[in-house]
Each structure stands twice: as structure tokens, then as C-alpha cells.
C-alpha positions in Angstrom: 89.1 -176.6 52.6 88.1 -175.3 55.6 87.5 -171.5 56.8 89.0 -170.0 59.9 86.4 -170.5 62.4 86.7 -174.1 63.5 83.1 -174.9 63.8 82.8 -175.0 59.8 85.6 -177.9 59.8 83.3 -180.5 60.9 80.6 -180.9 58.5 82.9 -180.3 55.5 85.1 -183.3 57.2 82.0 -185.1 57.3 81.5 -184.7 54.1 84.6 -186.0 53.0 84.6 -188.8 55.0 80.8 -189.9 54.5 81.7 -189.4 50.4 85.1 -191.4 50.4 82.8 -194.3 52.4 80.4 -194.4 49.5 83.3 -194.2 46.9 84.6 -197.3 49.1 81.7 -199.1 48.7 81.5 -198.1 45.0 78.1 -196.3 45.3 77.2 -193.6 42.8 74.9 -191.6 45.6 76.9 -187.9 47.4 76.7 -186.0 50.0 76.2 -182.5 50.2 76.8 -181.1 53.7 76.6 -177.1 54.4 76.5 -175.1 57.4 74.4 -172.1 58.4 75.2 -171.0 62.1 73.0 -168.9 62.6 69.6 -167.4 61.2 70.3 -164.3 59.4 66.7 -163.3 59.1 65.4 -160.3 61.4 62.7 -161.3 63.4 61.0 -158.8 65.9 58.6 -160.9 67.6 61.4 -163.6 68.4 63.7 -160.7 70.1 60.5 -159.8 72.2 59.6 -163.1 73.0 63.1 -163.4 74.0 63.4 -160.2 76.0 60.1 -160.8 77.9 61.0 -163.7 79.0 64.8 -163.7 79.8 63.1 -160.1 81.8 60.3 -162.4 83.8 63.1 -165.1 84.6 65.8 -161.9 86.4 62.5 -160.5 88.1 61.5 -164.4 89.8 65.3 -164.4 90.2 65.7 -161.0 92.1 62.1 -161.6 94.3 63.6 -164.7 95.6 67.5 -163.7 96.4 66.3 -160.7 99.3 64.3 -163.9 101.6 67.7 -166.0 101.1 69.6 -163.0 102.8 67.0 -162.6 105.2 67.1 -166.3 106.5 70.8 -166.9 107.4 70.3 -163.5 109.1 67.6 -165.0 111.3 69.5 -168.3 111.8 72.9 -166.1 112.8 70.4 -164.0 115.3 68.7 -168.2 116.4 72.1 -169.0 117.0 73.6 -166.3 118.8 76.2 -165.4 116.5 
């Protein structure tokens, strides 16, 4: 009932589960659960926005790493060590 990849076992378990409840409670009303990991759909604008800004978040990340170094050098030279 379920495929290989594990993460397509849950909502077909679900399903089974939440449609045995209402079968319990002798309801006429189903569930139909699917799953859709991811969006197949080729968007350019989305892989920009997501390149610009994983691009601006490195660039903050690599302007504030050189000062870091810089500072225990100054407190190794305050210190004398």
C-alpha cells in the first residue's frame, strides 16, 4: 500500500485510519488523502529569488567572519599571550 520512500507511508496510513474511524462511527462521508512532495513546475523567478538571496545572506556572512578573527587576535596581543 505504500511506496518505497517512507515519507508517502503517512498520509496513506492516515487515510486508513481517519476512513476506518468514520466506518466505526457508521458515517457515509471519505477521505481522500494524496501526497505531492515537491512542486514539479519550473519556475525561474523563484530560483533567482532564491539564489540572490541565499548569495546576499554568504556575503553578510563572509563581511562579518574577518572582524571575529581580528578581535581574539587583539585580545591574545591585550593579554600578552
Amino acid at each position: 500500500m505504500c511506496s518505497p520512500e517512507p515519507i508517502n507511508c503517512f498520509p496513506v496510513l492516515v487515510n486508513i485510519l481517519s476512513n476506518s474511524f468514520l466506518r466505526l462511527f457508521n458515517s457515509t462521508a471519505r477521505f481522500r488523502i494524496w501526497s505531492q512532495l515537491f512542486y514539479t513546475g519550473e519556475n525561474p523567478e523563484l530560483k533567482h529569488y532564491i539564489f540572490f538571496g541565499l548569495f546576499t545572506y554568504l556575503l553578510i556572512l563572509a563581511a562579518g567572519l574577518p572582524p571575529l578573527f581580528a578581535m581574539s587576535s587583539v585580545e591574545d596581543y591585550k593579554v600578552k599571550s
